[in-house]
C-alpha positions in Angstrom: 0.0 0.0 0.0 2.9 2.3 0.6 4.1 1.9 -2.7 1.3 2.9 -4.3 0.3 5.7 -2.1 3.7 6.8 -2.8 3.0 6.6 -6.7 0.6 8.6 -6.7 2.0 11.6 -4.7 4.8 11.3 -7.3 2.7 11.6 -10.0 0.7 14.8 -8.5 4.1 16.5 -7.5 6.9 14.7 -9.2 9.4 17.2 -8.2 9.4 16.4 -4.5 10.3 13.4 -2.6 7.5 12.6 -0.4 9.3 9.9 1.6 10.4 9.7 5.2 8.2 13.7 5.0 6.1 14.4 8.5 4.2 17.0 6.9 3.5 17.7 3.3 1.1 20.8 3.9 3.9 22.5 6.5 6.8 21.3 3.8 4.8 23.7 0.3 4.5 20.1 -0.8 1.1 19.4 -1.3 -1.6 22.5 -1.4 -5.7 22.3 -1.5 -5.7 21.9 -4.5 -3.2 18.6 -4.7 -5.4 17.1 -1.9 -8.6 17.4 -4.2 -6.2 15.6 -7.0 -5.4 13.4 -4.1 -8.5 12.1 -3.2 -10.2 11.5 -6.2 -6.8 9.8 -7.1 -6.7 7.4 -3.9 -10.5 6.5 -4.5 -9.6 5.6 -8.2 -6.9 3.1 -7.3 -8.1 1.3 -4.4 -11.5 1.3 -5.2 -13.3 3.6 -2.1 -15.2 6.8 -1.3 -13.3 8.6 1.2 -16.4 10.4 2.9 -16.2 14.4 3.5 -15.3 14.7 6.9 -12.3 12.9 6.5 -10.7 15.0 3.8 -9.2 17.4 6.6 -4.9 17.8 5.9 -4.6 16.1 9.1 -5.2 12.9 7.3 -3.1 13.4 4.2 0.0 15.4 6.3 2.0 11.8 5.2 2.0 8.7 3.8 1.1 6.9 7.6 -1.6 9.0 7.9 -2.7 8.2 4.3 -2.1 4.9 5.2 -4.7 4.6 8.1 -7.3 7.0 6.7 -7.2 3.8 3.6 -7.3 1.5 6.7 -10.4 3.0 8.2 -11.9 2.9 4.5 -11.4 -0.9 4.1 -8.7 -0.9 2.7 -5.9 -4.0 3.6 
């Protein structure tokens, strides 16, 4: 899952490394606009609906906390 969380950042901001990153809002790395592209782009590729409330930066701030906002969707 990683992996293709990873991917994904890349291919919304390939000029940044998003590994091993805390906070991509606090680093200019991702804006309101990439988490939009984001979303839609995490619900494509592992088949969800991330619900509303949930798209707050708190929960896309790095790839763990991608990682269980997938987990509380159902993802494995």
């Amino acid at each position: 899952m990683n992996e293709k969380i990873l991917k994904i950042l890349k291919e919304i901001r390939p000029e940044f490394e998003f590994e091993g990153v805390e906070d991509f809002f606090d680093e200019g790395m991702l804006d309101s606009f990439d988490l939009v592209t984001l979303v839609s782009e995490l619900d494509k590729a592992f088949n969800i609906h991330i619900d509303g409330m949930d798209i707050v930066p708190e929960n896309f701030m790095n790839v763990n906390a991608i990682e269980n906002l997938l987990k509380k969707n159902g993802v494995n």
